[in-house]
CHARMM internal coordinates of N, CA and C (Angstrom, degrees):
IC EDIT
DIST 1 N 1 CA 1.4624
DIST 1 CA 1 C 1.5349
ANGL 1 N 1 CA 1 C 109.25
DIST 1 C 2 N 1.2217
ANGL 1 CA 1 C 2 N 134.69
DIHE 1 N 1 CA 1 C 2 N 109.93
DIST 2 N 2 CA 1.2327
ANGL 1 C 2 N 2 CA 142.62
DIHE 1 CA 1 C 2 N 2 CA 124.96
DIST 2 CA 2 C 1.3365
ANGL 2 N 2 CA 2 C 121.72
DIHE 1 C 2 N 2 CA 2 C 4.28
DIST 2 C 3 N 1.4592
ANGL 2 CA 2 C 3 N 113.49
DIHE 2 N 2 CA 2 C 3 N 114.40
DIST 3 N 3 CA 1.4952
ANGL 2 C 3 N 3 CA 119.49
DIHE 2 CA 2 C 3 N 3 CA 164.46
DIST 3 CA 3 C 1.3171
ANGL 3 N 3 CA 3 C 123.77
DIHE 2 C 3 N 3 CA 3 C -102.88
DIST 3 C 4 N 1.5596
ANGL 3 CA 3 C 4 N 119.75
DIHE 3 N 3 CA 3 C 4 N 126.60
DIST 4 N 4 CA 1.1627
ANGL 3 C 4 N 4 CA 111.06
DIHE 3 CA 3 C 4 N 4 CA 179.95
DIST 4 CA 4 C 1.4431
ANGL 4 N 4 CA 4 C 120.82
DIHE 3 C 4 N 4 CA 4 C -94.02
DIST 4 C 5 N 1.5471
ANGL 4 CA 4 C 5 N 99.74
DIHE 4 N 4 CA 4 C 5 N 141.04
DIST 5 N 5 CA 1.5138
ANGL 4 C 5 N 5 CA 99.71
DIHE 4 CA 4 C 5 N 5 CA -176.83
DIST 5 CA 5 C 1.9854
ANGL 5 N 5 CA 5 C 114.72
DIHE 4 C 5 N 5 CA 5 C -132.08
DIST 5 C 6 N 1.3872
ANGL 5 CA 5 C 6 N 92.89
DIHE 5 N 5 CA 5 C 6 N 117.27
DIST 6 N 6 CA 1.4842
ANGL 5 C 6 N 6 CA 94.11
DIHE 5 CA 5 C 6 N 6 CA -167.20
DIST 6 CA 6 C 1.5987
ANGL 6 N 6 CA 6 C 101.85
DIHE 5 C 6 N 6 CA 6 C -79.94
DIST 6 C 7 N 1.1453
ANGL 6 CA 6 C 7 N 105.18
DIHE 6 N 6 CA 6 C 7 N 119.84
DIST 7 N 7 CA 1.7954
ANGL 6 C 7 N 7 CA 108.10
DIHE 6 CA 6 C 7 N 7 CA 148.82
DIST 7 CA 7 C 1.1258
ANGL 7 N 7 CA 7 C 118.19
DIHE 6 C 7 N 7 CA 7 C -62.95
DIST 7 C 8 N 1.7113
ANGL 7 CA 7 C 8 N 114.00
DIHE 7 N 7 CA 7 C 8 N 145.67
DIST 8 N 8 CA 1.3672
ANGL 7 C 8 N 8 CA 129.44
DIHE 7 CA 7 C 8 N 8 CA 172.13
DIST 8 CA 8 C 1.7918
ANGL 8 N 8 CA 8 C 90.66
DIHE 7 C 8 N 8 CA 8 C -124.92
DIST 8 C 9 N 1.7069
ANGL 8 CA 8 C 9 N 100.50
DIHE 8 N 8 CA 8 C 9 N 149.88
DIST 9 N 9 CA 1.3744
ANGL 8 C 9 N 9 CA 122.84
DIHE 8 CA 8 C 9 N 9 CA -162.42
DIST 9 CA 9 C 1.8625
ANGL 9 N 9 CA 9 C 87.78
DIHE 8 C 9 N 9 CA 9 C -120.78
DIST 9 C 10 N 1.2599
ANGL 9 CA 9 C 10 N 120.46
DIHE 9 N 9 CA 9 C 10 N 163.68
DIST 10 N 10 CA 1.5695
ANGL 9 C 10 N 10 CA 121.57
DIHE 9 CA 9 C 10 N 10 CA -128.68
DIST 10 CA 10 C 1.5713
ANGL 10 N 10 CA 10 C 82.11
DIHE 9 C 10 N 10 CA 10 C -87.40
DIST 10 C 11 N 1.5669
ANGL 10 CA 10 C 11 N 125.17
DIHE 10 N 10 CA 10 C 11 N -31.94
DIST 11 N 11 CA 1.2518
ANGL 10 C 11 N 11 CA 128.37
DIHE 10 CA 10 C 11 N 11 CA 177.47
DIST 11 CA 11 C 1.3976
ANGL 11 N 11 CA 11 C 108.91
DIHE 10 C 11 N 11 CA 11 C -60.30
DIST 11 C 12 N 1.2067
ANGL 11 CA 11 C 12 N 141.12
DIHE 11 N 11 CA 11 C 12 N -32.61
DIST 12 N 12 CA 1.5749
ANGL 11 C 12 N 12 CA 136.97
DIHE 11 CA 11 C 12 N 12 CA -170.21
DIST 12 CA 12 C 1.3663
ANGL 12 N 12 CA 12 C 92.92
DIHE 11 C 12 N 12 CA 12 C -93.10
DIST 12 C 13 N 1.2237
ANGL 12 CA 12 C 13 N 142.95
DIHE 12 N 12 CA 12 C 13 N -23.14
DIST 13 N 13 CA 1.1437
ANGL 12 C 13 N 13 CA 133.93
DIHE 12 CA 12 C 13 N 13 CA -168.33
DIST 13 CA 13 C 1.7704
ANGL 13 N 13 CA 13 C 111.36
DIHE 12 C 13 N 13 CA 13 C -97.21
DIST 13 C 14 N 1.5351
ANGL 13 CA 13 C 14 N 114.24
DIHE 13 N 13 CA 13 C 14 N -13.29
DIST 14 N 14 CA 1.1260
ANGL 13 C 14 N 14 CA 102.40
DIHE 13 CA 13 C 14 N 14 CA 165.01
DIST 14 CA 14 C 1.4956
ANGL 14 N 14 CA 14 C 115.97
DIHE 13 C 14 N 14 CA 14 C -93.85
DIST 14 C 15 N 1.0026
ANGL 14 CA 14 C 15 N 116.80
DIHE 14 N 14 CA 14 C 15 N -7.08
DIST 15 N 15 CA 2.0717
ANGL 14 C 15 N 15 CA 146.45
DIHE 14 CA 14 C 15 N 15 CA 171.36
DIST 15 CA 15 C 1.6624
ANGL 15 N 15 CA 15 C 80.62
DIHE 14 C 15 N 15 CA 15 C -54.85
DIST 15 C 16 N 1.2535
ANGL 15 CA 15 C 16 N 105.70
DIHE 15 N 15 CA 15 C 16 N -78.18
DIST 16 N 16 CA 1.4596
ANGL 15 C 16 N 16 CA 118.52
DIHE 15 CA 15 C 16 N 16 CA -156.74
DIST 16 CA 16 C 1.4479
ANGL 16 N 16 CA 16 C 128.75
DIHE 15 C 16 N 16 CA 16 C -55.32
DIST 16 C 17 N 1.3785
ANGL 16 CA 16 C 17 N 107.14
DIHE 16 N 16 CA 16 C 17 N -31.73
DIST 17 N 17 CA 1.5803
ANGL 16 C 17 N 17 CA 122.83
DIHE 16 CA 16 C 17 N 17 CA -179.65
DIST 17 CA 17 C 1.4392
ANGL 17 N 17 CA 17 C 104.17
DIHE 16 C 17 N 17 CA 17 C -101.00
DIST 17 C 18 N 1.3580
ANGL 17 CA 17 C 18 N 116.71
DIHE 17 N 17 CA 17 C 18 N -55.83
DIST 18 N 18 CA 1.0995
ANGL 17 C 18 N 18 CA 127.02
DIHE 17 CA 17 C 18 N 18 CA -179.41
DIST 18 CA 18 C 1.4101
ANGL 18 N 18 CA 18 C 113.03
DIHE 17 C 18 N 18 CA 18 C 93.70
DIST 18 C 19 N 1.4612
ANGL 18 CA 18 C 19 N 99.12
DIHE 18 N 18 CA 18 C 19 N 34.71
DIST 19 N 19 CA 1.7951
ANGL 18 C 19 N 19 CA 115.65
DIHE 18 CA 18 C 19 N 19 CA 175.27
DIST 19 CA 19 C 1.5544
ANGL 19 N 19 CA 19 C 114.03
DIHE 18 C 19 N 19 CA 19 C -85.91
DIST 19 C 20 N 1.2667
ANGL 19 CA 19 C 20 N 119.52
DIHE 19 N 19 CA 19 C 20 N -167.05
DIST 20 N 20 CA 1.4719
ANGL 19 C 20 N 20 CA 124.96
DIHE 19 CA 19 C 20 N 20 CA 179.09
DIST 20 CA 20 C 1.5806
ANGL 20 N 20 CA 20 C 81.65
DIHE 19 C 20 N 20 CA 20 C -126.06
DIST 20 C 21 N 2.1060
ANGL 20 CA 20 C 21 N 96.22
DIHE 20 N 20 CA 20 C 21 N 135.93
DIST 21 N 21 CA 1.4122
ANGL 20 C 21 N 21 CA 97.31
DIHE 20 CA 20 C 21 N 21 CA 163.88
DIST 21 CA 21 C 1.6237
ANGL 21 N 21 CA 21 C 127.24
DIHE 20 C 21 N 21 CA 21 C -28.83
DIST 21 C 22 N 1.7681
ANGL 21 CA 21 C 22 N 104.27
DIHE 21 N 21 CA 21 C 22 N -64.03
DIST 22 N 22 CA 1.5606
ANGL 21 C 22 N 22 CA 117.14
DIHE 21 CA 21 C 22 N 22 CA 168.00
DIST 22 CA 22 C 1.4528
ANGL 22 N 22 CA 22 C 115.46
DIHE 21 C 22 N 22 CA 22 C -21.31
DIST 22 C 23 N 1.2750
ANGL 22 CA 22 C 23 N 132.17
DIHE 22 N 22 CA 22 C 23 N -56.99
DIST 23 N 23 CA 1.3412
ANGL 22 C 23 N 23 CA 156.86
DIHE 22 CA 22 C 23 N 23 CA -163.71
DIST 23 CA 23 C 1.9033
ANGL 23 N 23 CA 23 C 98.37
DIHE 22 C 23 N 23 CA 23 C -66.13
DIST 23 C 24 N 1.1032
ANGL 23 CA 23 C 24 N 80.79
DIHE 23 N 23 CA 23 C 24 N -69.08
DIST 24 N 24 CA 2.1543
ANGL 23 C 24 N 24 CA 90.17
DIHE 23 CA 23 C 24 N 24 CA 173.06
DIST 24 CA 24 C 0.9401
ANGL 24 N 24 CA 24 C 101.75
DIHE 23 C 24 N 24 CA 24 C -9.75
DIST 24 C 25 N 1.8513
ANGL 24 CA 24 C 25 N 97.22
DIHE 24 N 24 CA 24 C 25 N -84.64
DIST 25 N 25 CA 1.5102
ANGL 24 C 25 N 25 CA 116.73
DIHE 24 CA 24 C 25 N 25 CA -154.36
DIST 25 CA 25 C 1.3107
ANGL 25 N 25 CA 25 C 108.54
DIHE 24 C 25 N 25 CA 25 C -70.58
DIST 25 C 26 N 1.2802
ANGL 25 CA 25 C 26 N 130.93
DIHE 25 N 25 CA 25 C 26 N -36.99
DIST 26 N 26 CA 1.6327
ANGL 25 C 26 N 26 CA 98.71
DIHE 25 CA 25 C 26 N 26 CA -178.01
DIST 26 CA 26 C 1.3675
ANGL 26 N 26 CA 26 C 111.93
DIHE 25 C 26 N 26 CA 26 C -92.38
DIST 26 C 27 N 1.4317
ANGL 26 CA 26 C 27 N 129.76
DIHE 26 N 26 CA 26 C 27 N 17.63
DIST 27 N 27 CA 1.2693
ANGL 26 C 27 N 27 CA 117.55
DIHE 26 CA 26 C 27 N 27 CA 166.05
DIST 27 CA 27 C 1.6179
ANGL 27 N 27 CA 27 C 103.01
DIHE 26 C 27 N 27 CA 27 C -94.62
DIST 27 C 28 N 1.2284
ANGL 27 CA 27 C 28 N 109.51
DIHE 27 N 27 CA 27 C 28 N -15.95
DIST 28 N 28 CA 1.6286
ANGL 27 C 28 N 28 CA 108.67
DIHE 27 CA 27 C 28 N 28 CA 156.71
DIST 28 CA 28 C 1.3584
ANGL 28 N 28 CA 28 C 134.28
DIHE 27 C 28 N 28 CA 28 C -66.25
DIST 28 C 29 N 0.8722
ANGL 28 CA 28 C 29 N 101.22
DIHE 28 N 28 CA 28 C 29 N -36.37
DIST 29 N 29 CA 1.8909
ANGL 28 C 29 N 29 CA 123.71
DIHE 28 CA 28 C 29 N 29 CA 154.05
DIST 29 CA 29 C 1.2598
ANGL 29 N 29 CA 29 C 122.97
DIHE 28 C 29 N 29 CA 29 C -60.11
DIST 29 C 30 N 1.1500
ANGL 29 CA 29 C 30 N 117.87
DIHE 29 N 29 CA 29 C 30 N -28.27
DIST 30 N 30 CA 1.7317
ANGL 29 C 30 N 30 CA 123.79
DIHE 29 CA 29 C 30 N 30 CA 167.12
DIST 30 CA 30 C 1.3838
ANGL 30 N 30 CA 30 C 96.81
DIHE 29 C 30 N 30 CA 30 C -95.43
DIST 30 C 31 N 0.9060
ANGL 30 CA 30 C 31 N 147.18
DIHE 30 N 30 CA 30 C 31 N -14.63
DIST 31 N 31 CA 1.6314
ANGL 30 C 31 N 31 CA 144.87
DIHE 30 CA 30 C 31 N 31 CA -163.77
DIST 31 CA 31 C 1.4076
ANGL 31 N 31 CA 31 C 119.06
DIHE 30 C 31 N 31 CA 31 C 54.43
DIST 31 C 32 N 1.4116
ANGL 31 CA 31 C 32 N 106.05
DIHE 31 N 31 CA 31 C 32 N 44.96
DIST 32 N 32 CA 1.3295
ANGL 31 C 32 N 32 CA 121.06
DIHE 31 CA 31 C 32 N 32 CA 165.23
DIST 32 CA 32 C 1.5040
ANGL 32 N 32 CA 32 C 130.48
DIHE 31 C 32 N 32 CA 32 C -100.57
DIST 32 C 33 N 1.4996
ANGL 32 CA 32 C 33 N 100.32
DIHE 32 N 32 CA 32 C 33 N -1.38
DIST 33 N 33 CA 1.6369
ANGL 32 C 33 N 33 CA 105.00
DIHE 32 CA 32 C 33 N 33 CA -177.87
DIST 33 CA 33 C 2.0246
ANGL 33 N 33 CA 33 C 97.39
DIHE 32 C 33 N 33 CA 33 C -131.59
DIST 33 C 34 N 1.0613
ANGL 33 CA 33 C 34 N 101.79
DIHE 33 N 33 CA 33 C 34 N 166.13
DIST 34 N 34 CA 1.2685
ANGL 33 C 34 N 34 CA 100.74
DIHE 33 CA 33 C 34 N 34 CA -176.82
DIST 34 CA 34 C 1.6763
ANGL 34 N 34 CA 34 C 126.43
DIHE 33 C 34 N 34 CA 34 C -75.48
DIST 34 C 35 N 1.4789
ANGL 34 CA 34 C 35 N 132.10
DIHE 34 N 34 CA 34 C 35 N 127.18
DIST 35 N 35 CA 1.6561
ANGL 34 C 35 N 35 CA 119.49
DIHE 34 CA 34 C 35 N 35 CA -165.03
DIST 35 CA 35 C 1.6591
ANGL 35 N 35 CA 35 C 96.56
DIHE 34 C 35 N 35 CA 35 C -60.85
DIST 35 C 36 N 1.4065
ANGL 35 CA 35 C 36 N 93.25
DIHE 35 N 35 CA 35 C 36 N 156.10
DIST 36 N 36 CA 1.2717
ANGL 35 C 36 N 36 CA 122.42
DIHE 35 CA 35 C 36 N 36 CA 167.39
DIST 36 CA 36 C 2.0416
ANGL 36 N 36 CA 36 C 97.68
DIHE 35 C 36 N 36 CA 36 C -77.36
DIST 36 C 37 N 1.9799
ANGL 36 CA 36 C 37 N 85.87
DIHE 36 N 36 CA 36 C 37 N 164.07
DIST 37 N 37 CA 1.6379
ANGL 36 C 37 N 37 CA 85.81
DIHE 36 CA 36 C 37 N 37 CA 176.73
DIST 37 CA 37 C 1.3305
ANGL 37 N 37 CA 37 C 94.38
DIHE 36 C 37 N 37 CA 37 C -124.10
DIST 37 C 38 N 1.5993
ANGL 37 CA 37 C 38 N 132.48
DIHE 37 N 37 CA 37 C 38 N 155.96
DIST 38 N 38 CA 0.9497
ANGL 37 C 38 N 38 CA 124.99
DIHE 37 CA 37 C 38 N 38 CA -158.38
DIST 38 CA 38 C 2.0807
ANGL 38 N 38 CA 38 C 92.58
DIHE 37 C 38 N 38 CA 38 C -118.35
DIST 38 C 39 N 1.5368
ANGL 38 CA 38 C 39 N 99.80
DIHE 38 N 38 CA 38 C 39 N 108.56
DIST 39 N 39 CA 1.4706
ANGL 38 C 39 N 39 CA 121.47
DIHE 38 CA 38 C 39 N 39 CA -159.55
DIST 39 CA 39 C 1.8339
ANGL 39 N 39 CA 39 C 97.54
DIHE 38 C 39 N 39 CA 39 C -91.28
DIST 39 C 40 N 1.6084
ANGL 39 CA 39 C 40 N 116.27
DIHE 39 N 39 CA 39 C 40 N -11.17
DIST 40 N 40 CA 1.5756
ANGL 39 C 40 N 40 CA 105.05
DIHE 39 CA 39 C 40 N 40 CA -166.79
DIST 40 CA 40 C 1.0637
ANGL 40 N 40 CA 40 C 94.75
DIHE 39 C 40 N 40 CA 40 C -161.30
DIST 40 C 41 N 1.2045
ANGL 40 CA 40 C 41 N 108.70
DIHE 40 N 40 CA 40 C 41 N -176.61
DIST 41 N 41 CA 1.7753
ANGL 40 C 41 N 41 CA 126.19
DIHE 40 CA 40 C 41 N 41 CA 159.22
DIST 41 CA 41 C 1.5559
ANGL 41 N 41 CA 41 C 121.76
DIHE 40 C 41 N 41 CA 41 C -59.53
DIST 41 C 42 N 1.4354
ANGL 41 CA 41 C 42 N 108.10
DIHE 41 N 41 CA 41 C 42 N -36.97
DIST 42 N 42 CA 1.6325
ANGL 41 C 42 N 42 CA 104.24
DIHE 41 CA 41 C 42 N 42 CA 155.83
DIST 42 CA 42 C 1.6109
ANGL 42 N 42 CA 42 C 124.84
DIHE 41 C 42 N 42 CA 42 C -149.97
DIST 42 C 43 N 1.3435
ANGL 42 CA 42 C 43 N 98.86
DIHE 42 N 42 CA 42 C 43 N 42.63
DIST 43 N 43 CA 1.5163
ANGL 42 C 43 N 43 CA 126.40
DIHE 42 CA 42 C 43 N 43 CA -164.78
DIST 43 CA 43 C 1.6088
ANGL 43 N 43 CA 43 C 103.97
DIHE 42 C 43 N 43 CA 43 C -121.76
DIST 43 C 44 N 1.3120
ANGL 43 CA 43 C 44 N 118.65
DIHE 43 N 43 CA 43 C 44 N 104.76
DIST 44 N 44 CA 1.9101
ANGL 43 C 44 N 44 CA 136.74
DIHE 43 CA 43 C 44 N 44 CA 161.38
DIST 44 CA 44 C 0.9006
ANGL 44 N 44 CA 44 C 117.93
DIHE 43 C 44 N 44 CA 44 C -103.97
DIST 44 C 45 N 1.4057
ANGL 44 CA 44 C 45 N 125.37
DIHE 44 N 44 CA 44 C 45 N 118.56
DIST 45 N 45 CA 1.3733
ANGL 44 C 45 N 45 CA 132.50
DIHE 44 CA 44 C 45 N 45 CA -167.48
DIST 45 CA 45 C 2.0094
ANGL 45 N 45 CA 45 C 109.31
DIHE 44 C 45 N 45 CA 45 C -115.50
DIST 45 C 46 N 0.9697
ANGL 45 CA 45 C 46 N 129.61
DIHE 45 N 45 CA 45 C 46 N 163.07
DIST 46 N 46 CA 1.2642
ANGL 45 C 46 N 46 CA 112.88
DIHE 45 CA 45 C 46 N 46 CA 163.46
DIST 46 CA 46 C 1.6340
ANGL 46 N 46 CA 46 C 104.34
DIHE 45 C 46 N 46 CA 46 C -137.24
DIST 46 C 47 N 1.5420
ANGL 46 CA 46 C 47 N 104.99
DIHE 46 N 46 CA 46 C 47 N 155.24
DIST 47 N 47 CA 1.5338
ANGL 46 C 47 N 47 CA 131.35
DIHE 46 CA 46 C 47 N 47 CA 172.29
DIST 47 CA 47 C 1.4516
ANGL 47 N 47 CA 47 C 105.70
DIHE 46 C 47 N 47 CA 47 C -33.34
DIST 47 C 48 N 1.1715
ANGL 47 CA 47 C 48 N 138.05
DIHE 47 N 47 CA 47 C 48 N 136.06
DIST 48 N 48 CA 1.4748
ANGL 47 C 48 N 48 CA 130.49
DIHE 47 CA 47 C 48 N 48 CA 172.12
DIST 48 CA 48 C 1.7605
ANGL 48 N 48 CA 48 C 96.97
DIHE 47 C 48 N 48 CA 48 C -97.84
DIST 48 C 49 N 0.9596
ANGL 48 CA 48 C 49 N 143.69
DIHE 48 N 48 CA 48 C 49 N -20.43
DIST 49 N 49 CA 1.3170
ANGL 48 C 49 N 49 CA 166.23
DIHE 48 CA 48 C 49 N 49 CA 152.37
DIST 49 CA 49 C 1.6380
ANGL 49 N 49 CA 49 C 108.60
DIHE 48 C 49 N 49 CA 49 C -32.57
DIST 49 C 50 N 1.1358
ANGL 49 CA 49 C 50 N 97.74
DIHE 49 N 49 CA 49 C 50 N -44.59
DIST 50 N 50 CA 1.9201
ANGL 49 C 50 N 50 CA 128.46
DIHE 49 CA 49 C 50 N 50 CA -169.02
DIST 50 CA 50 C 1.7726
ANGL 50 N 50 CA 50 C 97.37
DIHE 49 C 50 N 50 CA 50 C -95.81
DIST 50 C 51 N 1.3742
ANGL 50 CA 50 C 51 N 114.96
DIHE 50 N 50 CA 50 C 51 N -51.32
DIST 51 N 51 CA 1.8342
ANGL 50 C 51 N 51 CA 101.17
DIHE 50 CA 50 C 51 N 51 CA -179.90
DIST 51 CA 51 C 1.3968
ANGL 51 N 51 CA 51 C 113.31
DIHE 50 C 51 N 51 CA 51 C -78.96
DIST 51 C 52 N 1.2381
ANGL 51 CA 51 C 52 N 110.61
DIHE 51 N 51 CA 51 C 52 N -34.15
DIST 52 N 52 CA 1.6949
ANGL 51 C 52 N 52 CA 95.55
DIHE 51 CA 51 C 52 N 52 CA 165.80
DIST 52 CA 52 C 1.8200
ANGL 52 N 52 CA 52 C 130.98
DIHE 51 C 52 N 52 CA 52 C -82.07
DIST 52 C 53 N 1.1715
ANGL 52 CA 52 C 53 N 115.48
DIHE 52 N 52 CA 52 C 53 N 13.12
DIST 53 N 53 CA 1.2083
ANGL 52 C 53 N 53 CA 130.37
DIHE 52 CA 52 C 53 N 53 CA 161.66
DIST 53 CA 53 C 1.3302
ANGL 53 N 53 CA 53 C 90.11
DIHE 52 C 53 N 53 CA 53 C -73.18
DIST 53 C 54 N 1.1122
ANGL 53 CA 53 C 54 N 111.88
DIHE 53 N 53 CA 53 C 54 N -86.67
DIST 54 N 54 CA 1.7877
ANGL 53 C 54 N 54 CA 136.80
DIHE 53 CA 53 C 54 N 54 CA -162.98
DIST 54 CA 54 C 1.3496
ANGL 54 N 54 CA 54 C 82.03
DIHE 53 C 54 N 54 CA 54 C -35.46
DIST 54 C 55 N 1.0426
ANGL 54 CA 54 C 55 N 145.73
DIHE 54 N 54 CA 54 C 55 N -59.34
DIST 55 N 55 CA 1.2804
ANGL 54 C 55 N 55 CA 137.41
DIHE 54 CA 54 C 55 N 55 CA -158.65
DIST 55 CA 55 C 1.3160
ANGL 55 N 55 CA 55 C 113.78
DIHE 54 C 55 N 55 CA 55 C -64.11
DIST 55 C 56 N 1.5906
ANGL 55 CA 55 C 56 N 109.75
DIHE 55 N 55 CA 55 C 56 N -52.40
DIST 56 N 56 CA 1.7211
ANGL 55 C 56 N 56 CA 103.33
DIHE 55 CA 55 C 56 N 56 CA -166.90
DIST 56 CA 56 C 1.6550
ANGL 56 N 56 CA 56 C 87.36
DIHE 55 C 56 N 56 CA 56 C -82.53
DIST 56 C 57 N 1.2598
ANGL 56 CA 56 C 57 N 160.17
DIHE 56 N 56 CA 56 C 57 N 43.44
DIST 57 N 57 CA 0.9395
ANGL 56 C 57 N 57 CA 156.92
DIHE 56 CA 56 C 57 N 57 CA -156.71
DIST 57 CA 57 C 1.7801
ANGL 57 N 57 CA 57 C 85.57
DIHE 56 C 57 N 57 CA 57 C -143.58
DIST 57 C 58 N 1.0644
ANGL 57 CA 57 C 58 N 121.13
DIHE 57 N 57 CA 57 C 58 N -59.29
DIST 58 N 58 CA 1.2445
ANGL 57 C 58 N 58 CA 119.61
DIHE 57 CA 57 C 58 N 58 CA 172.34
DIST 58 CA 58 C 1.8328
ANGL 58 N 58 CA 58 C 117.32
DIHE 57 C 58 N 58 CA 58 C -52.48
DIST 58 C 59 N 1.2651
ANGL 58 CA 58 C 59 N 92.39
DIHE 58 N 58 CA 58 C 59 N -52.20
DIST 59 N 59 CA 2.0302
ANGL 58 C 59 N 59 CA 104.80
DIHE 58 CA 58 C 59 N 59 CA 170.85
DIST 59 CA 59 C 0.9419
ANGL 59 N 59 CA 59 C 99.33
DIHE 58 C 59 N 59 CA 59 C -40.04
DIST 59 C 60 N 1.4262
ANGL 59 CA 59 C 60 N 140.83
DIHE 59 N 59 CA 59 C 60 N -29.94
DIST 60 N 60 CA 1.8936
ANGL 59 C 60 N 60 CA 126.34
DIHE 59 CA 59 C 60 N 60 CA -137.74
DIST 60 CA 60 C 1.4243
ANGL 60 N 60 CA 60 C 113.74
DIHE 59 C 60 N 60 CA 60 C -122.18
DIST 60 C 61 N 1.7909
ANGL 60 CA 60 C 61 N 83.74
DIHE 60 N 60 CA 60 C 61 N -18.49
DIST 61 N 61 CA 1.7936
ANGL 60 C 61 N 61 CA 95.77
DIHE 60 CA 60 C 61 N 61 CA 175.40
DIST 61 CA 61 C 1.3009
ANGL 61 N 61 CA 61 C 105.71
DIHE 60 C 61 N 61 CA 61 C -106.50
DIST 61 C 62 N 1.4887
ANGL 61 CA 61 C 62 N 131.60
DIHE 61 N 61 CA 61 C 62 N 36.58
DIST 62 N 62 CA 1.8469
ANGL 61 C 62 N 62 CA 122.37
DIHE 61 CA 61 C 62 N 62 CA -175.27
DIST 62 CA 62 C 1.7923
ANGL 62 N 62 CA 62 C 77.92
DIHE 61 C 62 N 62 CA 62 C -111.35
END
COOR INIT
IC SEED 1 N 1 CA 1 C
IC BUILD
């Protein structure tokens, strides 16, 4: 069986968290936010699977 896995594009993902691009990347750089996947020649998408972890991960630690 097939798993589906939705990509989120950097715009839904700041919708979703409600971060600043800026914010993304260097919490990606600390390895505190989830990697991007690299979908093109200049297109990174990330796991939607992966931002709502991060998310309720945030819920659990307030």
């Amino acid at each position: 069986m097939a798993s589906h896995h939705r990509l989120l594009r950097l715009a839904q993902v700041l919708d979703k968290t409600g971060l600043k691009r800026s914010q993304i990347y260097s919490y990606m750089k600390e390895e505190q936010f989830p990697k991007s996947i690299k979908i093109g020649p200049s297109s990174v998408a990330w796991l939607e699977s992966e931002i709502d972890e991060w998310i309720n991960q945030k819920l659990n630690n307030r």
